[in-house]
C-alpha positions as CSV (number, residue, x, y, z in Angstrom):
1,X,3.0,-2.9,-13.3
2,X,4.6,0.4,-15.8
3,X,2.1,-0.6,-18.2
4,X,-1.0,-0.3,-15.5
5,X,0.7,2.9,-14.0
6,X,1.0,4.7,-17.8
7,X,-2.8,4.0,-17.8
8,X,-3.6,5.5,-14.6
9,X,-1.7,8.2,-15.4
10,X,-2.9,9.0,-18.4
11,X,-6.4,9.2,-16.4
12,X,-5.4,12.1,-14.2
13,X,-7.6,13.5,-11.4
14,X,-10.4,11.1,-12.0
15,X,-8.1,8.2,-10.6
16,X,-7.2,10.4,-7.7
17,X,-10.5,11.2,-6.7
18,X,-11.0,7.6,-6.1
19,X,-7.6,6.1,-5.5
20,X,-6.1,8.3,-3.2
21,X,-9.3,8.0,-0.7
22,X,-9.0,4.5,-0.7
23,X,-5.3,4.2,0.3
24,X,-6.5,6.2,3.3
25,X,-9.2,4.1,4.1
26,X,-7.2,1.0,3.9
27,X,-3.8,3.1,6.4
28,X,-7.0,4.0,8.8
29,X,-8.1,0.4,9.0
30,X,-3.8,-0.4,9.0
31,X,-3.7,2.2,11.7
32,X,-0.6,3.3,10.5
33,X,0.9,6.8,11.5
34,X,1.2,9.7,9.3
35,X,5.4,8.7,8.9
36,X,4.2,5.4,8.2
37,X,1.8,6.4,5.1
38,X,4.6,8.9,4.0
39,X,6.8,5.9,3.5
40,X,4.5,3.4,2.0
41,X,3.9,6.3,-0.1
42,X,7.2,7.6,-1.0
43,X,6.8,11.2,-0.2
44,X,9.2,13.2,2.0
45,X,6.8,15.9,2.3
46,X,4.2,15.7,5.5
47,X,2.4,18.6,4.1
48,X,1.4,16.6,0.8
49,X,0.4,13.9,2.6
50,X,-2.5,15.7,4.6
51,X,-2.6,17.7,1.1
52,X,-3.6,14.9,-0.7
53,X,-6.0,13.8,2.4
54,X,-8.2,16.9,1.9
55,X,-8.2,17.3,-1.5
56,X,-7.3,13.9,-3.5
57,X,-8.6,15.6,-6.9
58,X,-5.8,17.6,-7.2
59,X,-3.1,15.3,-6.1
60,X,0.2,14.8,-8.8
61,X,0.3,11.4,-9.1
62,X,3.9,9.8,-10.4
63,X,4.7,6.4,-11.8
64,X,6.5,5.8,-8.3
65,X,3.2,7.2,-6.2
66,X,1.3,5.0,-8.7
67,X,3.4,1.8,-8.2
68,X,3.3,1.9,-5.0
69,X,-0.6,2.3,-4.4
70,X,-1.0,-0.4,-6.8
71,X,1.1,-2.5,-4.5
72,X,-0.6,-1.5,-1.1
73,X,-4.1,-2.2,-3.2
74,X,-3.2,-5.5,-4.2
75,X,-1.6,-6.6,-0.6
76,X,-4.9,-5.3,1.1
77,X,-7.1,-7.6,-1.7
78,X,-4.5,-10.4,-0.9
79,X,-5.4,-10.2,3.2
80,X,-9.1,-10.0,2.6
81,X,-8.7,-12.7,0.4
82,X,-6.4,-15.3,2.8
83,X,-8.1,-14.1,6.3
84,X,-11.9,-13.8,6.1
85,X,-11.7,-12.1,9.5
86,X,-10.9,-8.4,8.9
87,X,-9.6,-7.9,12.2
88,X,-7.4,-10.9,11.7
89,X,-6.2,-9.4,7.8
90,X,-5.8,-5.8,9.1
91,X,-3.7,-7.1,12.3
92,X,-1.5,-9.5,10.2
93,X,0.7,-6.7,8.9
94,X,1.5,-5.9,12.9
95,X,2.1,-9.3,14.0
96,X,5.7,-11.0,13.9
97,X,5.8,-13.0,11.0
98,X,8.5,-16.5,11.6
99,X,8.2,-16.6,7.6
100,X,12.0,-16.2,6.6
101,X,11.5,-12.9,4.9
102,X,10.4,-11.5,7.8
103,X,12.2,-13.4,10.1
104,X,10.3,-12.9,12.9
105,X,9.4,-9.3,12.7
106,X,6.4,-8.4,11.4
107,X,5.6,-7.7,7.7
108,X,5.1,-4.0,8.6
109,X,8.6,-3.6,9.3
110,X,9.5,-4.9,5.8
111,X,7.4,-2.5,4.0
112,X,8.3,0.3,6.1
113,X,11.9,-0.6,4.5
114,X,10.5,2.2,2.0
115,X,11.7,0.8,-1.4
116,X,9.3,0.2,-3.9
117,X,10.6,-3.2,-4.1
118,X,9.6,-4.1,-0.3
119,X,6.3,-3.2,-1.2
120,X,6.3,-5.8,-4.6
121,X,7.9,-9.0,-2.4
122,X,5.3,-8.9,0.6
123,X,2.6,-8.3,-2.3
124,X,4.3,-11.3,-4.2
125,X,4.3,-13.2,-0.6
126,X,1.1,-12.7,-0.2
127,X,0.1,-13.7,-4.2
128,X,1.8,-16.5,-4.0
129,X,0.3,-17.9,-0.7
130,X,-3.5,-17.8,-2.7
131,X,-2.4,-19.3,-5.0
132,X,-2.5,-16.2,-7.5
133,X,-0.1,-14.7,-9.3
């Protein structure tokens, strides 16, 4: 995951034009709140988050900011992937989960946790339950 981050990094603002859009696309379809994207996000900052919303291009991207996207990407691909029905994959986050690492609440609330690492097990969850790792 560093190694794929150093190479998006080393892009710049031509990865943010594209990457940062489709995080946003994929919290609209989430319907997550603005707190809730700060968090999957990392940032502390409300006013970089809308920042980033109207112009991506100019965004700062970090390792962490990076990571994390890379994460939220790859759990997205992982629900289109296991439900076929998007309003099944992009409701599966909200719905209680009896799975032992969620223990019956639902995967949201694991990733809203806020450490990077929440992000990687529900992403690893998910990996491991197509089959793909």
């Amino acid at each position: 995951m560093a190694a794929q981050a150093e190479q998006l990094l080393q892009r710049g603002s031509s990865v943010t034009r594209s990457l940062l859009p489709a995080i946003f696309n994929i919290f609209s379809r989430w319907q997550l709140t603005g707190a809730q994207q700060m968090t999957l996000l990392g940032l502390s900052n409300e006013k970089t988050l809308y920042n980033w919303k109207n112009q991506p291009e100019k965004a700062k991207l970090t390792r962490d900011i990076l990571e994390r996207t890379s994460y939220i990407l790859g759990i997205y691909k992982s629900l289109q992937i296991l439900l076929s029905d998007q309003t099944l994959s992009d409701q599966w986050l909200v719905t209680p989960n009896d799975n032992p690492l969620f223990n019956g609440t639902a995967p949201l609330d694991r990733l809203l946790a806020g450490q990077v690492t929440d992000l990687a097990v529900v992403r690893d969850f998910l990996d491991a339950e197509r089959g793909g790792w």
